[in-house]
C-alpha positions in Angstrom: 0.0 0.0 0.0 1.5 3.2 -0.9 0.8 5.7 1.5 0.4 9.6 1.2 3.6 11.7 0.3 3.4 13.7 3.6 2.6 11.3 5.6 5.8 9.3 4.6 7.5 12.6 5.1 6.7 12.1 8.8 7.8 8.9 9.2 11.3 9.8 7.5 11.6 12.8 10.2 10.9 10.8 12.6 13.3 7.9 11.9 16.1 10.6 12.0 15.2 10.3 16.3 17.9 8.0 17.9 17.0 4.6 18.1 13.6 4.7 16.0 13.5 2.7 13.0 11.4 2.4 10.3 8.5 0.5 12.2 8.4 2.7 15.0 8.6 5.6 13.3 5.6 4.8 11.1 3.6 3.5 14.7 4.3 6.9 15.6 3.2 8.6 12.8 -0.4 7.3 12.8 -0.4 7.3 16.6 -0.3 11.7 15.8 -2.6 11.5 12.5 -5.4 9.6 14.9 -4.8 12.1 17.9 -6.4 15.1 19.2 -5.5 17.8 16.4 -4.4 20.6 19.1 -2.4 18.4 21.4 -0.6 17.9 17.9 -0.7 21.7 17.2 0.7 22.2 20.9 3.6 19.8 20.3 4.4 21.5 16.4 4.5 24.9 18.0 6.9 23.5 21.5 9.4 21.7 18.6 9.2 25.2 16.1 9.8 27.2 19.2 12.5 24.7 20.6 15.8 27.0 19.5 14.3 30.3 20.1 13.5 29.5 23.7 16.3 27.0 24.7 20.2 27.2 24.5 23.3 27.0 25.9 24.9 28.8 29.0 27.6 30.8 28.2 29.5 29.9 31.4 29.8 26.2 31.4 27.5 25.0 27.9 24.9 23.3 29.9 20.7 23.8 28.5 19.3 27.3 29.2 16.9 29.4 28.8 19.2 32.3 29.1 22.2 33.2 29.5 22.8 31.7 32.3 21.4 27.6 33.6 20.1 27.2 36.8 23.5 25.6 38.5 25.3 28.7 36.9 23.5 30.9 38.6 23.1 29.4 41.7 25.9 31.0 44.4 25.1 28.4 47.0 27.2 25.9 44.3 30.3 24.5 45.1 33.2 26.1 42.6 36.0 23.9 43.5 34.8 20.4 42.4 33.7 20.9 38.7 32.6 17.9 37.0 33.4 17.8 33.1 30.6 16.0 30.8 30.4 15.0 26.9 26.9 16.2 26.2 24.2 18.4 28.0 22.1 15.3 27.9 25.4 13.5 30.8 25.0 17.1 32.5 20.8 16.6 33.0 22.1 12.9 34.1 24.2 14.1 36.5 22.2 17.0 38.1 19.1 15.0 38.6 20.6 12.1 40.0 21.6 14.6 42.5 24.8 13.2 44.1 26.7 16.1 42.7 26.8 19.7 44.0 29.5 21.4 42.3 29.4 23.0 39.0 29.9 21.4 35.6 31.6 22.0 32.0 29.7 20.8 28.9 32.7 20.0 26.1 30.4 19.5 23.7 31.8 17.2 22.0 34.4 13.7 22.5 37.0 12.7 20.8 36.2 10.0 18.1 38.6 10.1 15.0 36.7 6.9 13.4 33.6 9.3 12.9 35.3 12.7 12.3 34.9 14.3 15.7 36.8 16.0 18.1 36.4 18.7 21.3 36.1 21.9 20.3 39.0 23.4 21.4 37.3 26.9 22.3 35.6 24.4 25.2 38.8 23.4 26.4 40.0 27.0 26.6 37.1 28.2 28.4 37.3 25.1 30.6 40.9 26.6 31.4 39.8 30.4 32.3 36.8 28.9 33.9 39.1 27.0 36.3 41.5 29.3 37.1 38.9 31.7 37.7 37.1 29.5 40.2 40.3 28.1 41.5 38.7 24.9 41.3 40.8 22.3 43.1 39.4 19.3 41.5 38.0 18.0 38.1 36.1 15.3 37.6 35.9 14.1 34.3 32.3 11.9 33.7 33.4 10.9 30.3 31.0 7.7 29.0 33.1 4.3 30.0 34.1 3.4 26.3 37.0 3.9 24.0 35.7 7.8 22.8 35.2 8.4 26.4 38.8 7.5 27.3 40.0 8.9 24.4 38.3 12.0 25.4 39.4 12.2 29.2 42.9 11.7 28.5 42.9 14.8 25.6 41.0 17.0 28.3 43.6 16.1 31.4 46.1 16.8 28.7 44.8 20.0 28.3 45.1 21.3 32.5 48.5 19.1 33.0 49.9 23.0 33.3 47.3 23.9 35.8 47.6 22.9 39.2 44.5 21.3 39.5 43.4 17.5 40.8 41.7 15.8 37.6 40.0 12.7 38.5 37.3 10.4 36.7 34.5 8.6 37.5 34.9 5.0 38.4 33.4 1.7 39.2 29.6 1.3 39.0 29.3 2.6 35.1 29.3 -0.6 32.7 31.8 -0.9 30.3 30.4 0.5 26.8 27.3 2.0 28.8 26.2 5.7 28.7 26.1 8.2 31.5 23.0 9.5 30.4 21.2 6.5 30.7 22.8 5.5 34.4 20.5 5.2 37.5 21.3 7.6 40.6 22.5 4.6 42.7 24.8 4.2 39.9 26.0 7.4 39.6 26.6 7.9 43.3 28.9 4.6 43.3 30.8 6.0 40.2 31.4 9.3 42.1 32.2 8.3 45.5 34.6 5.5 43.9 36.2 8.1 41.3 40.3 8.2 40.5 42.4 10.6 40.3 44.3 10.5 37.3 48.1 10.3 36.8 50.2 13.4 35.4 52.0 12.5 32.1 55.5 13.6 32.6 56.9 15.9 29.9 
């Protein structure tokens, strides 16, 4: 059966959302053409308005809806303990599990050279002022427990090994291959409480 041009439009949008394939996105598509028409209307306008009303902070790259996030501009945050994160999704992961209360540094971006991509290395600089301007004492780097994520950690510690800072990284209690943003908060807890410092390369 060949179905209408717009609605397999839809269903090829759709299918762009991580982890929906082509069944799922079509379920999904005729689970919105048989409901109510303004819930529908509601949920064009929130995605159309998405970018206008949400960003990033400009102090550590976190979601905002200003200039500043909500940890940002909290002064009852702890500024020496900042914890470093891949994505703002790990930074949501981390808040709400709320077994951290420092503040945190969105790199946006991990180092993967199989798929092109690499930290942005106006991140790591600001990471840099951002520390020294806090005089953070310790960085925890909550990189994802895979090859990128190692990959990632070790470029970022790279980075600070001329600022006199502890950098240590989350440990036990994150599964090999796993994903921070998908962790539990007993999880989380374990991997914080259990976290390493990391060794200095020598020059």
């Amino acid at each position: 059966m060949n179905l209408p041009d717009s609605f397999e439009e839809l269903m090829a949008l759709l299918g762009k959302f991580p982890g929906i394939g082509e069944k799922t996105a079509r379920r999904m598509a005729f689970f919105l053409l048989g409901s109510d028409p303004a819930w529908v209307n509601a949920l064009s306008a929130s995605i159309a308005n998405l970018h206008e009303r949400v960003g990033a902070c400009r102090e550590c790259g976190g979601i905002a809806t200003g200039d500043l996030c909500r940890v940002c501009s909290d002064p009852s945050r702890d500024k020496s303990r900042m914890c470093v994160v891949e994505t703002q999704e790990d930074c949501v992961a981390m808040e709400q599990s709320g077994v951290f209360g420092g503040v945190y540094h969105v790199l946006g971006g991990r180092c993967s050279p199989l798929e092109d991509e690499e930290v942005p290395a106006e991140s790591l600089e600001r990471l840099r002022r951002r520390i020294e301007a806090y005089g953070s004492g310790e960085v925890i780097l909550a990189m994802n427990p895979r090859i990128e994520g190692d990959m990632t950690a070790y470029m970022v510690q790279d980075s600070l090994k001329d600022i006199p800072v502890k950098v240590s990284r989350l440990s036990y209690g994150l599964p090999v291959g796993g994903s921070i943003g998908y962790a539990d908060r007993v999880t989380l807890h374990i991997a914080l409480e259990s976290r390493r410092e990391m060794e200095r390369e020598e020059d």
